[in-house]
C-alpha positions in Angstrom: -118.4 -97.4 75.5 -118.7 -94.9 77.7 -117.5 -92.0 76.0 -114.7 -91.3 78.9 -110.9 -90.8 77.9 -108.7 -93.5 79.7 -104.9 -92.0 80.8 -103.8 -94.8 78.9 -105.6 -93.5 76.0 -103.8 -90.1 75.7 -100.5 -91.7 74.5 -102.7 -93.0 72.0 -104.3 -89.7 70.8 -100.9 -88.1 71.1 -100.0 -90.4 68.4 -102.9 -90.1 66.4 -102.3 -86.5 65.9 -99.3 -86.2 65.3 -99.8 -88.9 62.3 -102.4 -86.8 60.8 -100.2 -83.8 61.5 -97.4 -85.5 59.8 -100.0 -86.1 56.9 -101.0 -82.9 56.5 -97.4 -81.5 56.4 -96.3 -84.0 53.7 -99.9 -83.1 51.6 -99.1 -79.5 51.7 -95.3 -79.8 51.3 -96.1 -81.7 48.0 -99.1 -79.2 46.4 -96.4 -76.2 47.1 -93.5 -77.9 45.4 -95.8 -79.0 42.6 -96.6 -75.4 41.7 -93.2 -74.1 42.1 -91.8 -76.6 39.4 -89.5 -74.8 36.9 -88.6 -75.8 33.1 -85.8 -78.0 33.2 -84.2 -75.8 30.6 -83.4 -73.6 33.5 -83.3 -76.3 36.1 -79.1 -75.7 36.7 -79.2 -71.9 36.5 -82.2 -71.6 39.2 -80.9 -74.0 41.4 -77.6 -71.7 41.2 -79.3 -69.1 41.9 -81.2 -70.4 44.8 -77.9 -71.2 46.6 -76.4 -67.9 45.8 -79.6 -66.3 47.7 -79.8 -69.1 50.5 -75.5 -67.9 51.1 -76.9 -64.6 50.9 -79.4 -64.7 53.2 -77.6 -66.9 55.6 -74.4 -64.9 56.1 -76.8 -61.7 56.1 -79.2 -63.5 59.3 -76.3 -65.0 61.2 -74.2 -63.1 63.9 -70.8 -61.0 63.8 -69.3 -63.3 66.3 -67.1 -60.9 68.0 -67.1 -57.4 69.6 -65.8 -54.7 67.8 -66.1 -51.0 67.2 -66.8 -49.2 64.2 -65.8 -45.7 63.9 -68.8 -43.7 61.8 -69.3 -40.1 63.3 -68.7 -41.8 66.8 -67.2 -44.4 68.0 -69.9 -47.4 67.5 -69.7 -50.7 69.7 -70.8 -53.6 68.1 -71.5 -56.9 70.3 -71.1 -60.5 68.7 -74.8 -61.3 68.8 -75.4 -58.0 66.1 -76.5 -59.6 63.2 -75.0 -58.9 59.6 -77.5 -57.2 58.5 -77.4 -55.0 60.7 -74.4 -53.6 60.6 -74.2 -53.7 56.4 -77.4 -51.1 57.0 -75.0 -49.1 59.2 -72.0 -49.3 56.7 -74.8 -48.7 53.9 -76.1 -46.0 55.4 -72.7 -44.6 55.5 -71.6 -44.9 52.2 -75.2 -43.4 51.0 -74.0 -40.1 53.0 -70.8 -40.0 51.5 -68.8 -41.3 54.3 -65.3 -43.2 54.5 -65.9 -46.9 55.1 -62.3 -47.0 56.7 -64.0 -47.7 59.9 -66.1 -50.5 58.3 -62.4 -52.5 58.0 -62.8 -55.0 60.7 -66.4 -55.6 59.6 -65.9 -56.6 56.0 -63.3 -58.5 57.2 -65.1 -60.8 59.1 -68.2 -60.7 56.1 -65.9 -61.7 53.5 -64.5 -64.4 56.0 -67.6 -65.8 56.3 -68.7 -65.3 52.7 -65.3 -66.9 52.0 -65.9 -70.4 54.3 -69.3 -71.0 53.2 -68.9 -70.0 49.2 -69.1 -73.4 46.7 -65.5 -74.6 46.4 -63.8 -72.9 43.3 -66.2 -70.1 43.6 -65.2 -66.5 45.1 -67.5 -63.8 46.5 -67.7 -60.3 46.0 -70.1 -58.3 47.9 -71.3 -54.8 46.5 -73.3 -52.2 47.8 -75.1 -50.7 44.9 -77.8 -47.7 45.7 -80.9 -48.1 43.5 -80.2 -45.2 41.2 -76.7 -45.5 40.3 -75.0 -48.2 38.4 -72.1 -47.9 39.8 -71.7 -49.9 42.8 -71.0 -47.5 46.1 -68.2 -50.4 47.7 -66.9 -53.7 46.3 -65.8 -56.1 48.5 -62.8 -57.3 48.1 -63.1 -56.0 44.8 -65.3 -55.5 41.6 -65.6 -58.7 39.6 -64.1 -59.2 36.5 -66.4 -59.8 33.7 -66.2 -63.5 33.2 -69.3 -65.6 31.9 -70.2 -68.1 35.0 -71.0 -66.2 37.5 -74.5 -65.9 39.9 -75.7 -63.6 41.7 -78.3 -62.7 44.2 -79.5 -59.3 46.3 -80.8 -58.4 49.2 -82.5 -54.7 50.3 -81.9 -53.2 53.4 -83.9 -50.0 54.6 -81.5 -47.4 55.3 -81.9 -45.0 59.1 -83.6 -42.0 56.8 -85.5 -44.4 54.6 -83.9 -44.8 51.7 -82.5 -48.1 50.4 -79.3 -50.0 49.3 -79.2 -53.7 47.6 -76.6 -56.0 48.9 -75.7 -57.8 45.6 -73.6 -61.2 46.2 -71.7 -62.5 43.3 -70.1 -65.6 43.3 -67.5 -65.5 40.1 -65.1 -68.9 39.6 -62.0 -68.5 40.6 -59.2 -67.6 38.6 -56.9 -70.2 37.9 -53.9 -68.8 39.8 -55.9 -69.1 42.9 -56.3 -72.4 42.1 -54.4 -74.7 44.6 -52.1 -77.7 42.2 -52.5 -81.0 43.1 
């Protein structure tokens, strides 16, 4: 044995590490979902509430998908690679001035589109912009939900130009059974 490393041996190390790589992953994987264990009283309700945040936070990290201009003091051109979030903090900081969101229109169209296609089945979005002080939410989209007693919810801050901030507040509410398609 002469201590040397064969090229025929590096496949085999190669191998070895990424077993004890894979190891390691599934040892640590395990200890972080042991500690993050919930009651099962509340087993339904968090796992709800995890795929309200997970929507959420997916709609809010993917891309607009197409160019288009929003008019807030200028004309604004937005390309399709601008992420959500980005453009809510614009609209946000808008609405924390005091400004019309008409301009916004094509944007919160193509939000509540995507809200729309990725929502549960059954399930409708609303999306509210709610500033930290007030109560009142600052814009409802497409509308404040009716008070009903299944619904989940889950927010998001965004940091506003001058500091400040706005929550993002997704609600998914059952549908009402009107908009319920017969079969």
């Amino acid at each position: 044995m002469s201590g040397r490393i064969d090229r025929k041996d590096l496949g085999q190390l190669a191998v070895m590490d990424a077993v004890v790589f894979f190891a390691g992953a599934i040892l640590v994987s395990s200890v972080l979902l042991s500690y993050s264990g919930e009651p099962a009283t509340t087993h339904q309700e968090s796992a709800d509430s995890l795929e309200v945040a997970h929507l959420l936070d997916s709609v809010l990290s993917s891309s607009i998908g197409s160019n288009l201009t929003i008019v807030y003091d200028q004309s604004i051109q937005v390309s399709r690679q601008a992420l959500v979030r980005d453009c809510l903090a614009v609209e946000g900081d808008c609405l924390f001035r005091g400004g019309e969101t008409d301009g916004f229109a094509d944007l919160n169209t193509i939000v509540l589109e995507m809200l729309d296609a990725c929502a549960p089945p059954f399930m409708e979005p609303h999306l509210l912009f709610v500033y930290k002080s007030y109560s009142e939410p600052l814009l409802a989209l497409p509308h404040l939900p009716d008070h009903v007693d299944e619904r989940f919810a889950s927010h998001v801050t965004l940091t506003l130009e001058g500091g400040s901030e706005i929550l993002v507040v997704l609600v998914l509410c059952p549908s009402a059974p009107s908009e319920l398609v017969q079969v």
